[in-house]
C-alpha positions in Angstrom: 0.0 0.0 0.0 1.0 3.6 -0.3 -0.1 6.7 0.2 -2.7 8.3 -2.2 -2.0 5.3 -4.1 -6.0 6.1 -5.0 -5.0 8.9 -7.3 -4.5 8.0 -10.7 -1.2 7.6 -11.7 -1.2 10.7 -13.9 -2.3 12.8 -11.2 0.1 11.6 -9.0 3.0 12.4 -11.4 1.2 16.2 -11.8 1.5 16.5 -7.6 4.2 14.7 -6.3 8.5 15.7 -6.6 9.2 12.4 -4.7 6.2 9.5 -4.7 5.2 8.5 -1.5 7.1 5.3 -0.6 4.9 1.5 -0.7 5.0 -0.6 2.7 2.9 -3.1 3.8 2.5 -4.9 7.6 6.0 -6.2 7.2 7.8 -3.1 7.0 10.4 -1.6 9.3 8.5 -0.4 12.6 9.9 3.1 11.8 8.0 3.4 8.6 5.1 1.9 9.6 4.7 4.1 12.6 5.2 7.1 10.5 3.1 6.3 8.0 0.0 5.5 10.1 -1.3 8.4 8.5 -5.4 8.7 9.8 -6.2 5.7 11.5 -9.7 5.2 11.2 -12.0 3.7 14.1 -14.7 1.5 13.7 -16.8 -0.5 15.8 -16.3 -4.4 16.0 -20.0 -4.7 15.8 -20.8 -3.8 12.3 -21.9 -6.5 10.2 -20.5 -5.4 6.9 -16.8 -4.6 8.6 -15.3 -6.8 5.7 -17.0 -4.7 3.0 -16.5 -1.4 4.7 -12.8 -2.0 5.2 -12.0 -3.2 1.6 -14.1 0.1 0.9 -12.1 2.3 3.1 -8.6 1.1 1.3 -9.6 1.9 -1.7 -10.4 5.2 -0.6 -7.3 5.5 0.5 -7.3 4.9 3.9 -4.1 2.9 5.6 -4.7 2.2 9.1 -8.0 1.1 10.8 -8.5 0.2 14.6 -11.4 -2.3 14.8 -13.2 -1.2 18.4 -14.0 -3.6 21.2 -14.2 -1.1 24.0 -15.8 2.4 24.2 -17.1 2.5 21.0 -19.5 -0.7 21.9 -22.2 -1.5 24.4 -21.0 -3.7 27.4 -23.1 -6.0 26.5 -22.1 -6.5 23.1 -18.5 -7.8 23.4 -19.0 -11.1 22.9 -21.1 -10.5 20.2 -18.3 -8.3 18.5 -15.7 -10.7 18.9 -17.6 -13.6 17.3 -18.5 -11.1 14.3 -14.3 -9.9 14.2 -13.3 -13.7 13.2 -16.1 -13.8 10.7 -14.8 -10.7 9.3 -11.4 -11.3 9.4 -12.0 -14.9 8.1 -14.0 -13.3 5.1 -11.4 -10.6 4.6 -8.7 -13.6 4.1 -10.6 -15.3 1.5 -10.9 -12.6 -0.6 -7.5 -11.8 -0.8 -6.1 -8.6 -2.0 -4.6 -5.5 -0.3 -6.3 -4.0 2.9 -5.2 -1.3 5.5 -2.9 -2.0 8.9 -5.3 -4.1 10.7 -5.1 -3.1 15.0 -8.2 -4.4 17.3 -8.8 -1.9 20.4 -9.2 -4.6 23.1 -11.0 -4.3 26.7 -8.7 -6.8 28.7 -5.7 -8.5 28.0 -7.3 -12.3 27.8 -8.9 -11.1 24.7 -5.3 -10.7 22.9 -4.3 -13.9 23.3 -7.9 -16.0 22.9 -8.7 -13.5 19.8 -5.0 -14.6 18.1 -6.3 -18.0 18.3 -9.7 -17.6 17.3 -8.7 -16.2 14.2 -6.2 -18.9 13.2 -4.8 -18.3 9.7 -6.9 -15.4 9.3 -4.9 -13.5 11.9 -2.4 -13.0 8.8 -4.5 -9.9 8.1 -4.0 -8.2 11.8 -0.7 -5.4 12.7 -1.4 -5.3 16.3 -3.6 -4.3 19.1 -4.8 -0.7 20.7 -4.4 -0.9 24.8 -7.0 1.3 26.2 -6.0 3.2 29.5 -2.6 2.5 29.7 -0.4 3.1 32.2 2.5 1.3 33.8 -0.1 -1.3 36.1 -2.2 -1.5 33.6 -0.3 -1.7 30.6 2.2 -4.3 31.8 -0.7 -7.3 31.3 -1.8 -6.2 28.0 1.6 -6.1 26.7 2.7 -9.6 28.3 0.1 -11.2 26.3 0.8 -9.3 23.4 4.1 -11.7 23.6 2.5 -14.4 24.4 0.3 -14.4 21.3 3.5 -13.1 19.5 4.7 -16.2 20.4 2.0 -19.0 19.8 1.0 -17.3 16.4 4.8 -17.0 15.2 3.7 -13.2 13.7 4.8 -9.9 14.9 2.1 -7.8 16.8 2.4 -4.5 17.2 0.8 -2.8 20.3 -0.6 0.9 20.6 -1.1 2.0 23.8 -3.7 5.4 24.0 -2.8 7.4 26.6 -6.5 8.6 28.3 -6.7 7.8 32.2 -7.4 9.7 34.9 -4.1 9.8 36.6 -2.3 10.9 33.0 -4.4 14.1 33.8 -4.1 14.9 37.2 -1.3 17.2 38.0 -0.4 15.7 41.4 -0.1 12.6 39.8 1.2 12.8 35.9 4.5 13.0 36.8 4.6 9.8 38.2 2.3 8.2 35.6 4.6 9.4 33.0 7.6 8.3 34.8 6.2 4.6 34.9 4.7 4.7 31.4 8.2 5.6 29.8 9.5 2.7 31.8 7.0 0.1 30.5 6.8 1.1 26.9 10.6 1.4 26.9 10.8 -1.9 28.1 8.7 -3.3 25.6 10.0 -0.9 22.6 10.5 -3.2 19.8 6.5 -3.9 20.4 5.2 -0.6 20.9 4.2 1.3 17.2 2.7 4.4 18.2 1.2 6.1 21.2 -2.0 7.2 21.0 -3.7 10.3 23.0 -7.2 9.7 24.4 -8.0 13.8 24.4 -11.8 12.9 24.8 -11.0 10.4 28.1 -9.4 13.8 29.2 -12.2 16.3 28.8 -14.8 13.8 30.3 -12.9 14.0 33.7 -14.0 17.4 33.9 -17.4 17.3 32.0 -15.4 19.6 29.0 -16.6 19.0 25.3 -14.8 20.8 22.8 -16.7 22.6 19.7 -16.3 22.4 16.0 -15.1 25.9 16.5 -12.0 25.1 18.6 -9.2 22.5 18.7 -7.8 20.6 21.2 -5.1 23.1 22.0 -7.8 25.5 23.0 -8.7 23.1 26.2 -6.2 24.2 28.6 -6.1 21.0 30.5 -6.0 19.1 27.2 -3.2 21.6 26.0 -0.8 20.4 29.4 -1.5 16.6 29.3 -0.3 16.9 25.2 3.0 18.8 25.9 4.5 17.0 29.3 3.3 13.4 27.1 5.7 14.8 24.4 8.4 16.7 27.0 8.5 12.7 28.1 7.8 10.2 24.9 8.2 12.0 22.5 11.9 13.4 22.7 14.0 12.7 19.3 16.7 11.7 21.2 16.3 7.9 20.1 14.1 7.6 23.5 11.2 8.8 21.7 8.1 7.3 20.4 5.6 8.3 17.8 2.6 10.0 19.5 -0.3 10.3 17.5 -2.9 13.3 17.3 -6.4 13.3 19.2 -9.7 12.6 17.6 -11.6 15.0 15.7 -15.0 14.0 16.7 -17.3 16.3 14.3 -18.8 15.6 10.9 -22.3 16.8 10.4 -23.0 20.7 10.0 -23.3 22.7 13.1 -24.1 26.0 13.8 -21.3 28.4 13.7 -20.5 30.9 16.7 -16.9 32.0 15.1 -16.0 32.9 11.8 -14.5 30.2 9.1 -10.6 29.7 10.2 -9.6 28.5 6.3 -8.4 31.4 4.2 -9.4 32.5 0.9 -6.3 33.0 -1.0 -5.1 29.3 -1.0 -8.5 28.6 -2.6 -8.9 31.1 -5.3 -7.9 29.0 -8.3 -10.5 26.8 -9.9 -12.7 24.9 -8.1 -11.1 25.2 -5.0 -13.6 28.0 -3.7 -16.3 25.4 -4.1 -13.8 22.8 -1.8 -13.3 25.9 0.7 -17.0 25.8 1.1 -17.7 22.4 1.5 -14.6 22.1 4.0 -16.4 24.9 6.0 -19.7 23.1 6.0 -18.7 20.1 7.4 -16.3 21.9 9.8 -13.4 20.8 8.1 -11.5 24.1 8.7 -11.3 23.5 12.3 -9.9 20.1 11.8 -7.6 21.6 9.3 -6.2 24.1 12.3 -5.6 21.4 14.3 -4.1 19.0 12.1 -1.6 21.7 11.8 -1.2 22.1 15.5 -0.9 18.9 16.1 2.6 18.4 14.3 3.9 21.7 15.4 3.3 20.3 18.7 5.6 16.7 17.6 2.4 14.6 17.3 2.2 12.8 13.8 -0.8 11.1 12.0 -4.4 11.4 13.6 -7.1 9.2 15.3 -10.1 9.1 12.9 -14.1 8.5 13.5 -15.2 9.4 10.2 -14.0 8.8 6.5 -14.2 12.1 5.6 -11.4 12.9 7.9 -9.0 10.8 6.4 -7.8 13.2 3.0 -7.3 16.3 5.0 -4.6 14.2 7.7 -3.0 12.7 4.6 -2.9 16.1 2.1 -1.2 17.8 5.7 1.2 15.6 6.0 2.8 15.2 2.9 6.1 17.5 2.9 6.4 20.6 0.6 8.9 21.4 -1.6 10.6 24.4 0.8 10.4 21.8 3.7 11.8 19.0 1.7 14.8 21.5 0.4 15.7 22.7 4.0 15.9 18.9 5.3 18.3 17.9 2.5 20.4 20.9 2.7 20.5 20.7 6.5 21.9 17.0 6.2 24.5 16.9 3.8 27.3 15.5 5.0 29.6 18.8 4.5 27.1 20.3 7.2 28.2 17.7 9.6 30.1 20.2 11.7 27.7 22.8 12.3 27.0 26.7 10.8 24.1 28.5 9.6 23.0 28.9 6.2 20.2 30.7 4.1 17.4 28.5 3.1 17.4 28.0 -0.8 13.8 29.7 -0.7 15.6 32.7 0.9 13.1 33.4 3.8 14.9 31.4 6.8 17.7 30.8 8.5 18.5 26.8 8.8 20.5 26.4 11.7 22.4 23.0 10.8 23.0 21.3 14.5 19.7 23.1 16.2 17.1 21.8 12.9 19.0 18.8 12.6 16.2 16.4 14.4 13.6 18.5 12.6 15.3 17.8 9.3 15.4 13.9 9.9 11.8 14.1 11.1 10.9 15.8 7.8 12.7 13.3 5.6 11.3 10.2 7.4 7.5 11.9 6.3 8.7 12.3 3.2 9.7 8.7 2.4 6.0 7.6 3.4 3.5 10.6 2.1 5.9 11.9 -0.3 7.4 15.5 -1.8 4.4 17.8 -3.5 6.1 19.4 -6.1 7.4 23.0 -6.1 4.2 24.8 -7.5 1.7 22.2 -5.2 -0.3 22.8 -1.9 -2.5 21.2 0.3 -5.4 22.6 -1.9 -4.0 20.6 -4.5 -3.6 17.4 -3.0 -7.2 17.9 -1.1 -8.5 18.4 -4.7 -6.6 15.4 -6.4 -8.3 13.2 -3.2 -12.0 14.6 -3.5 -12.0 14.2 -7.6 -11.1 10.9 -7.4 -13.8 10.1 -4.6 
């Protein structure tokens, strides 16, 4: 799979000054957690999941997380699990190409008894999402995330989502983090990405966010995202991926604040049509925050909806100016330090401070790819919503 691999070839050759890189489930953990891209959730329970996810792929989507926890009644569970092997089963017999499988589990039993249950079928699955995790809790999940490693003879990826109570609380995060760093460190050749549970956050003080505002506009939220990256997220070679919160809108609302998106980028074309449509369906707040979220060192998105899914992956591919800083700052003649003009001619690039950002910007480029010179997001949104 690749990114935008949707997009008709020609298309792609119009946009892109380096294609975005294939990889599959087999891939160096590196690539695959920075090309998770939007992970879409869905829950376990729907009866067409095999249908919907070969749907979704062909859309471009590249990661799903099939739900057996907050997304589904209690008393549903067993229910979903039955209808998972079904759909996995079904999924395998069709063959073909479908997204990074991960199953968002409820206890750690259900690792190891679902790796069974879906005997050969289990081909098809990357890993499993941990809910709630913190060092107690986490150290079971991920112990049976061995053991299944083990009996199936597969590697299994595990994403823990960061979302409990004591990851909040200021008299006890410190601690929390302290023990999570230990756990995930200890387990780092299992652990993909980490997750943040923003909505688990704002429930512990009855705080919904509206389409109007991001996530960075919740204080609370705001705190919990930057001591999580001040901890995990360090480029160091300590660091883990840390993925961007849910945006949890979709339908129209009614607006309180003016649009956030811009005219100018949209003037050519049809793209004043696209602006409106993104404003409709509150895109432009999603937009904001997708940009937020990797000046902040988060990278790729948790997703409820499929219209989510082109705005996260048309943000994240690297433009041309970016792409041009990282290479310059990385030549092996810079290896000893300076300053230097950027070839645009509107920064400094200061070789040993921007080297981690450079490496940071080349490893997104392998996996969604260079836009060319004269390309922006506008561009690559269009490109997506034509060919859907």
């Amino acid at each position: 799979m690749r990114h935008f691999g949707q997009v008709p070839p020609a298309v792609q050759a119009r946009l892109f000054h380096q294609q975005p890189c294939e990889f599959d489930a087999g891939s160096p953990a590196r690539m695959l957690a920075a090309g998770l891209g939007a992970t879409l959730y869905s829950p376990a329970t729907r009866p067409r999941l095999a249908d919907d996810v070969v749907k979704q792929a062909g859309r471009g989507v590249v990661s799903m997380v099939l739900c057996l926890e907050d997304s589904i009644d209690d008393a549903d569970v067993e229910a979903a699990e039955a209808n998972l092997v079904r759909q996995f089963t079904d999924l395998d017999a069709r063959g073909g190409e479908v997204p990074l499988l991960f199953i968002r589990v409820r206890f750690p039993e259900q690792i190891t008894d679902l790796v069974k249950r879906l005997g050969p079928a289990g081909r098809l699955l990357t890993g499993f999402v941990l809910p709630k995790f913190t060092e107690e809790r986490g150290v079971p999940f991920l112990e049976a995330l061995a053991t299944a490693e083990a009996a199936c003879g597969r590697r299994l990826f595990a994403m823990p989502v960061l979302e409990s109570p004591e990851l909040l609380y200021l008299e006890s995060r410190t601690d929390t983090l302290v023990g999570i760093s230990r756990t995930v460190d200890k387990y780092r050749d299992r652990v993909l990405a980490l997750r943040l549970g923003v909505t688990d956050f704002c429930s512990a003080y009855g705080l919904r966010r509206s389409p109007d505002m991001t996530a960075y506009d919740v204080r609370i939220v705001t705190s919990v995202i930057a001591d999580v990256v001040n901890v995990l997220g360090r480029s160091d070679g300590t660091g883990f991926t840390i993925t961007g919160p849910v945006w949890e809108y979709f339908p129209t609302q009614e607006r309180m604040f003016k649009p956030q998106l811009r005219r100018s980028p949209f003037l050519e074309g049809r793209a004043e049509e696209l602006r409106t449509a993104l404003i409709e369906h509150d895109m432009d707040g999603l937009l904001r925050e997708i940009e937020l979220d990797r000046a902040n060192g988060l990278l790729g998105k948790t997703c409820i909806h499929p219209s989510h899914v082109l705005p996260v992956h048309a943000l994240s591919v690297v433009s041309h100016e970016e792409y041009s800083d990282a290479c310059d700052l990385l030549r092996p003649e810079r290896g000893g330090g300076g300053v230097l003009r950027s070839a645009y001619t509107n920064k400094m690039n200061e070789v040993k401070p921007h080297r981690a950002w450079a490496e940071r910007t080349l490893q997104r480029a392998e996996v969604f790819g260079v836009a060319k010179e004269d390309i922006g997001f506008v561009d690559l949104l269009r490109a997506g919503v034509a060919d859907s």
